[in-house]
MDAnalysis code that builds the backbone (N, CA, C; Angstrom):
import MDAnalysis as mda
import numpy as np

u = mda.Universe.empty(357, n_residues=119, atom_resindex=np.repeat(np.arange(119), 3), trajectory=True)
u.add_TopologyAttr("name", ["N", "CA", "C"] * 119)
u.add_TopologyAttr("resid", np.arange(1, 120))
u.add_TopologyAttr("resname", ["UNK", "UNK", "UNK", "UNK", "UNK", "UNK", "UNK", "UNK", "UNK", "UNK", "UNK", "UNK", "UNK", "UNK", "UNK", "UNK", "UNK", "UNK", "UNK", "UNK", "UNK", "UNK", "UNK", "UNK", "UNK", "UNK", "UNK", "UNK", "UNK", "UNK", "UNK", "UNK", "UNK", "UNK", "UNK", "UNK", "UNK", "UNK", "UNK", "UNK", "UNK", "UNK", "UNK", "UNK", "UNK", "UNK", "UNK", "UNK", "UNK", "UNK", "UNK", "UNK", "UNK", "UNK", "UNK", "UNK", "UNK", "UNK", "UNK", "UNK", "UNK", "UNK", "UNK", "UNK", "UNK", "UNK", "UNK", "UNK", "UNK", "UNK", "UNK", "UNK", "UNK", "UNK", "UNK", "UNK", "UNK", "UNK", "UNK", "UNK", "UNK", "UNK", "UNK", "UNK", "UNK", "UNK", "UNK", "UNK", "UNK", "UNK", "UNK", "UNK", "UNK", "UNK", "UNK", "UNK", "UNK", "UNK", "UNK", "UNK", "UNK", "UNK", "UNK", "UNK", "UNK", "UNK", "UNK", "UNK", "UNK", "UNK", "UNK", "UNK", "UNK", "UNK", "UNK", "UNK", "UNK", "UNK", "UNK"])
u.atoms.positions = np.array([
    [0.017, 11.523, -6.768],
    [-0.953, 10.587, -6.249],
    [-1.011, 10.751, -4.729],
    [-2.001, 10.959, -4.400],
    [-2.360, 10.571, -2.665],
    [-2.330, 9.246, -2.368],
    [-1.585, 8.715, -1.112],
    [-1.084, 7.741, -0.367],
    [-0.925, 7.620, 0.599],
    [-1.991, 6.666, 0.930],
    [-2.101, 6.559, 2.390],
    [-1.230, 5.409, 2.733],
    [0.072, 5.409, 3.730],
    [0.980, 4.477, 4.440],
    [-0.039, 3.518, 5.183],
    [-0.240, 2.125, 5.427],
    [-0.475, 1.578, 6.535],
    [0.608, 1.742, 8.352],
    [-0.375, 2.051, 9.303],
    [0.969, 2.137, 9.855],
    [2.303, 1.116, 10.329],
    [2.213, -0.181, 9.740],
    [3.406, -1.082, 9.303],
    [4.638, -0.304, 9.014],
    [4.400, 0.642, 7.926],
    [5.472, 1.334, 6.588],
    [6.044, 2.637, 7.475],
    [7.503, 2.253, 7.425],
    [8.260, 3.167, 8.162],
    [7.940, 4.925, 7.242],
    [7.527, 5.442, 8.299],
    [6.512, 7.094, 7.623],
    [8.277, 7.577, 6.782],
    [9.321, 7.111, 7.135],
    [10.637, 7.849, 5.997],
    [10.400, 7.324, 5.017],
    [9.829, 6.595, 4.706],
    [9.780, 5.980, 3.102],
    [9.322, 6.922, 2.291],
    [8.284, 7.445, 2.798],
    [7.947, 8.818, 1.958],
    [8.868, 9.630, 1.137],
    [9.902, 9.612, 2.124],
    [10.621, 10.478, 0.878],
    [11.274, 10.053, -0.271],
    [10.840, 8.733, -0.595],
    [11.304, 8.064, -1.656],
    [10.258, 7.734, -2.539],
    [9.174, 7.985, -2.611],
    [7.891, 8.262, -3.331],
    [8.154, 10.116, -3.835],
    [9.087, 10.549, -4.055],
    [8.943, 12.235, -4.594],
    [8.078, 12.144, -5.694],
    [7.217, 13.182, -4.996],
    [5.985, 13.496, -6.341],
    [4.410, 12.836, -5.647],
    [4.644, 12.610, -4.528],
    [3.614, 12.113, -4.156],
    [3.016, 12.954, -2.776],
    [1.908, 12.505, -2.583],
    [1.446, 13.134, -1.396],
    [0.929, 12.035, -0.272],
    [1.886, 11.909, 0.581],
    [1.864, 10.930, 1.298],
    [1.427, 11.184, 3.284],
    [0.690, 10.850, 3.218],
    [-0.167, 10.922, 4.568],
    [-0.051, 9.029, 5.202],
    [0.361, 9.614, 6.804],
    [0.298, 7.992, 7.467],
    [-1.519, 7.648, 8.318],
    [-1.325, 6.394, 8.749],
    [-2.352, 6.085, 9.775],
    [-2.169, 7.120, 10.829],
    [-1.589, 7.194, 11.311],
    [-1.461, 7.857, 12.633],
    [-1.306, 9.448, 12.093],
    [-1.054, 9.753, 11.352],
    [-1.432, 11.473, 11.161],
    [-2.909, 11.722, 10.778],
    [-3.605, 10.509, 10.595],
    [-4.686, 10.952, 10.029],
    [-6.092, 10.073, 11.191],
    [-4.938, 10.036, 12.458],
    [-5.505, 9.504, 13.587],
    [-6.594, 8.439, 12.947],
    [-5.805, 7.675, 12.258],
    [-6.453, 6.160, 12.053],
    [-6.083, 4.595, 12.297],
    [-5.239, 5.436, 12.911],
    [-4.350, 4.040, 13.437],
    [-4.937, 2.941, 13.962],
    [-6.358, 2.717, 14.740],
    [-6.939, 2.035, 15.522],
    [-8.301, 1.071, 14.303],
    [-8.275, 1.809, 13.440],
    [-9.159, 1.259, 12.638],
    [-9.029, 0.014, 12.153],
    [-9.730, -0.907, 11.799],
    [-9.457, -2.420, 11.419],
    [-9.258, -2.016, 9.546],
    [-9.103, -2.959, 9.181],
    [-8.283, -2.725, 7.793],
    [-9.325, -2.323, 7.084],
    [-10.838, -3.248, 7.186],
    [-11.846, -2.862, 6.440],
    [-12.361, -1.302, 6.415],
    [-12.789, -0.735, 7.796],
    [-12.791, 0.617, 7.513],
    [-12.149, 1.577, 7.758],
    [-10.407, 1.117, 7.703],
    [-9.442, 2.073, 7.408],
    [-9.462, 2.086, 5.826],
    [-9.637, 1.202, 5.264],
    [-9.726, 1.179, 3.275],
    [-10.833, 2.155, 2.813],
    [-12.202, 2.005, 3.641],
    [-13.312, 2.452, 2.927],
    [-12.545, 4.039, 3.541],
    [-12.040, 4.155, 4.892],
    [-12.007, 5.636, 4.903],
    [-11.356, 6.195, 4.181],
    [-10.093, 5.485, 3.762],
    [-8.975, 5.952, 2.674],
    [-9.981, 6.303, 1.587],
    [-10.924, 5.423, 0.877],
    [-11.129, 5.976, -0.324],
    [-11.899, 7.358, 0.455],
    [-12.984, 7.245, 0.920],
    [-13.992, 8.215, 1.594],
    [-13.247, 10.232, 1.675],
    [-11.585, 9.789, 1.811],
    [-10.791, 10.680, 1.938],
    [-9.853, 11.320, 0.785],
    [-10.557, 10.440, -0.602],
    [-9.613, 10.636, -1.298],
    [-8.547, 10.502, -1.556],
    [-8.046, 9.265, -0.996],
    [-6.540, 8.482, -1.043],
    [-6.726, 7.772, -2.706],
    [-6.165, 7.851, -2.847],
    [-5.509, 7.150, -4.644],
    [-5.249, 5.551, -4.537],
    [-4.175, 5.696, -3.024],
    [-3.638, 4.421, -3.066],
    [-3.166, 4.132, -1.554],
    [-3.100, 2.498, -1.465],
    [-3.253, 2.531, 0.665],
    [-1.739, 1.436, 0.229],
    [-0.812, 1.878, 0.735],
    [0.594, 1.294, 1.185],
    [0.748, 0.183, 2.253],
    [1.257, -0.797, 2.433],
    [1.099, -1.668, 3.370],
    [2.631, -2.818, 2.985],
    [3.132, -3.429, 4.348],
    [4.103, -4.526, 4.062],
    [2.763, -5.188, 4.797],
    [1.590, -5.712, 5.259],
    [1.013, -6.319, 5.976],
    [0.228, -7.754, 4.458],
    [1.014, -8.797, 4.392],
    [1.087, -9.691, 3.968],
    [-0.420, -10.112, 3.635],
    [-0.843, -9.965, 5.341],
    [-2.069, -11.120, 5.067],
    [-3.511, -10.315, 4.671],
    [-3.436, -8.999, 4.385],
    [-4.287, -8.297, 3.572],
    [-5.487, -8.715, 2.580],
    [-4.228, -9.755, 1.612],
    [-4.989, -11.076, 0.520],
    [-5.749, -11.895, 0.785],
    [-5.780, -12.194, 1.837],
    [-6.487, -13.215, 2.294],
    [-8.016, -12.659, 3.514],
    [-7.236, -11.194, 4.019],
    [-8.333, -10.924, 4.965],
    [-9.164, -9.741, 4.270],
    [-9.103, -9.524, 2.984],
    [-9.862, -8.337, 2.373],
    [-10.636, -9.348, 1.077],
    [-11.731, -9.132, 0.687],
    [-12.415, -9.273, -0.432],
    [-11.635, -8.466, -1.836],
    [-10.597, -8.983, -2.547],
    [-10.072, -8.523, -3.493],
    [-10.995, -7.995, -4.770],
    [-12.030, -8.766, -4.308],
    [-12.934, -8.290, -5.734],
    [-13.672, -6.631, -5.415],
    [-13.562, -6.412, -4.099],
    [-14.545, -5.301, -3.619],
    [-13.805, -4.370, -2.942],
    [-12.153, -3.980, -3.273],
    [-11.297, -3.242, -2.719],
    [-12.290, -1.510, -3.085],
    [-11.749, -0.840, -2.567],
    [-12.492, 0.566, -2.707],
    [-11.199, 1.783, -3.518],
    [-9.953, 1.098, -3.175],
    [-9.158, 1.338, -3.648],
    [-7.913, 0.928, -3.420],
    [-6.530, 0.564, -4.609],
    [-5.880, 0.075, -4.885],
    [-5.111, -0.148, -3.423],
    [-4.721, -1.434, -3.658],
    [-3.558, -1.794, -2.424],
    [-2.283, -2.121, -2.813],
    [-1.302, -1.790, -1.814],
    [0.429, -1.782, -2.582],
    [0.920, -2.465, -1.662],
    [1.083, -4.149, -1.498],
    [1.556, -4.524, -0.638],
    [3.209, -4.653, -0.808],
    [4.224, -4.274, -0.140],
    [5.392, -4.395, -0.525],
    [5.932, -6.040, 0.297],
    [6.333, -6.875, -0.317],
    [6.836, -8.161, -0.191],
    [7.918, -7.970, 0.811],
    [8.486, -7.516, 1.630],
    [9.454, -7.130, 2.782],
    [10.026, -7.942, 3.504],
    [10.968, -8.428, 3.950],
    [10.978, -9.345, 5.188],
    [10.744, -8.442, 6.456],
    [11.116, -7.274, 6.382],
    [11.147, -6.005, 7.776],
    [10.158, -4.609, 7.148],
    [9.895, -4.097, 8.150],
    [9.367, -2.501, 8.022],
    [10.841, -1.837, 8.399],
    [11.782, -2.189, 8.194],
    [12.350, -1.028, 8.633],
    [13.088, -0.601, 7.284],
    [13.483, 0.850, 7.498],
    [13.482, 1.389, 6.561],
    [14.299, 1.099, 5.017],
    [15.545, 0.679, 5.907],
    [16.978, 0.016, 4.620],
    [15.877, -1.160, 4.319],
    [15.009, -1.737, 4.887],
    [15.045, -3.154, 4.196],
    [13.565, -2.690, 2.815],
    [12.956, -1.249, 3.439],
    [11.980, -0.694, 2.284],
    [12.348, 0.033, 1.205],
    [13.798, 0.236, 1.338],
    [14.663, 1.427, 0.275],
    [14.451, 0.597, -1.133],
    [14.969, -0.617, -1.094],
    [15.058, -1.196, -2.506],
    [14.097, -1.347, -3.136],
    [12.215, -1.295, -2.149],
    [11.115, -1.502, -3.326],
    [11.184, -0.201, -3.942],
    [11.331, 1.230, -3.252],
    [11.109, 2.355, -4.390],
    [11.195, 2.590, -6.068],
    [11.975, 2.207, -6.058],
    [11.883, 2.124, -7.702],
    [10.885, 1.350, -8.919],
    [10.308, 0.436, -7.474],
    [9.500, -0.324, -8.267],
    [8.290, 0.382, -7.806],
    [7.818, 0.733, -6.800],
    [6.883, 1.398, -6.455],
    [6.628, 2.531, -7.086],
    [7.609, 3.573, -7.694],
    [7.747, 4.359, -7.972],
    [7.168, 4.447, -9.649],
    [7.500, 3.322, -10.359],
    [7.244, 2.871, -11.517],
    [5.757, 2.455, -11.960],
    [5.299, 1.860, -11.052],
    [3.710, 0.964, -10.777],
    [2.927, 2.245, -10.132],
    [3.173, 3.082, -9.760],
    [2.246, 4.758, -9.084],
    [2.184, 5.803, -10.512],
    [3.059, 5.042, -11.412],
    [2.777, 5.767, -12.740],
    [1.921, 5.565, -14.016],
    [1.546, 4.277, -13.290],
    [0.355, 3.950, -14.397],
    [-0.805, 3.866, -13.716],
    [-2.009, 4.269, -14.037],
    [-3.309, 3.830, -13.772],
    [-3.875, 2.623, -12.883],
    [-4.240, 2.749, -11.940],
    [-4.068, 1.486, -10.790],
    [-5.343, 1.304, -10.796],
    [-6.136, -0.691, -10.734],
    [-7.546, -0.676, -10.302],
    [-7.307, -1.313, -9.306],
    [-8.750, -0.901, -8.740],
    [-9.075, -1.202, -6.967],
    [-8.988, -2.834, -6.652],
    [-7.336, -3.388, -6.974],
    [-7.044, -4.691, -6.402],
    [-5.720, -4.721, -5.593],
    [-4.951, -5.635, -5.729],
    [-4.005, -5.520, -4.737],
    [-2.907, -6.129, -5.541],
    [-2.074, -5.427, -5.601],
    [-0.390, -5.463, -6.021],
    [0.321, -5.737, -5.293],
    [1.041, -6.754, -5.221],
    [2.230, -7.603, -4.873],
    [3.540, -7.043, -4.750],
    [4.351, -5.821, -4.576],
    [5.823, -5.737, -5.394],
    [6.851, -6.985, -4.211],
    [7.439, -7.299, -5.178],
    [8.303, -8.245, -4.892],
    [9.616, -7.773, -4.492],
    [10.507, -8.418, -3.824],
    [11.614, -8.077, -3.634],
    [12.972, -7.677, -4.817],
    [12.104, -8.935, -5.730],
    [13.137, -8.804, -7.006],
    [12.269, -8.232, -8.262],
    [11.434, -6.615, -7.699],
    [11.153, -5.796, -8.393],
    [9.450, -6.089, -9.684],
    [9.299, -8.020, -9.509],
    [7.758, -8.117, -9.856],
    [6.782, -7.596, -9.291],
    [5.513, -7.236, -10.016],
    [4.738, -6.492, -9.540],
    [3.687, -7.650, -9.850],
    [3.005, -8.338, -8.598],
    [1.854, -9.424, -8.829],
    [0.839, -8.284, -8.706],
    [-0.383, -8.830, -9.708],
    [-1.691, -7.643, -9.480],
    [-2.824, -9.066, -9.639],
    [-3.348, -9.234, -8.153],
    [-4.204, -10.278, -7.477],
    [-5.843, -9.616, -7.553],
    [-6.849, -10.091, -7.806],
    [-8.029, -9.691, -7.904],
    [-8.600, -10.603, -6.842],
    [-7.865, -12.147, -6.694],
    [-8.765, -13.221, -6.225],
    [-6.951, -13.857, -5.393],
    [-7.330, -13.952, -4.103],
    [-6.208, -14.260, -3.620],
    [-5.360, -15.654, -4.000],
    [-3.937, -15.725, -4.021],
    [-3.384, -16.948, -4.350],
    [-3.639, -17.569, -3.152],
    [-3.980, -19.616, -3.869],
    [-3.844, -20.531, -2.912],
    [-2.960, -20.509, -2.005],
])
């Protein structure tokens, strides 16, 4: 799967996605883009799937009109030990068929899949 990191997501995480093809904001000199048309460019580019610990995503994106799937990881930190423990769950949820809404993974490995943001 192609995966685009938000640049939040420490770019080492990558290597804990093996099997993936993982490209950041800033390698793909998009770092400056606002979320809306950093998403449309992701799909525009053929990204699969856009990576993010950036929380408030749910609330500042139209869930019904994503362009493609969002992976928000539930984190207290971007840094890297504190992103090691979602892999497995991430890793698990990149293996099934993803639609263009936004996934939750949780710390304790739930995977929320939001169409319409929680109250």
């Amino acid at each position: 799967m192609r995966i685009l990191f938000d640049h939040n997501v420490d770019r080492r995480f990558r290597k804990s996605l093996v099997g993936h093809d993982v490209r950041t904001t800033r390698e793909m000199k998009w770092e400056k883009l606002d979320n809306g048309r950093l998403l449309q460019s992701a799909a525009g580019h053929r990204f699969e799937d856009f990576l993010s610990i950036d929380k408030k995503l749910e609330h500042e994106q139209n869930l019904k009109l994503l362009p493609l799937p969002i992976v928000v990881l539930d984190s207290k930190s971007n840094a890297l030990p504190a992103l090691l423990p979602f892999a497995p769950s991430v890793l698990a949820l990149l293996q099934s068929p993803l639609d263009p809404i936004l996934y939750v993974v949780q710390s304790d490995g739930v995977v929320l899949h939001l169409s319409t943001p929680r109250p």
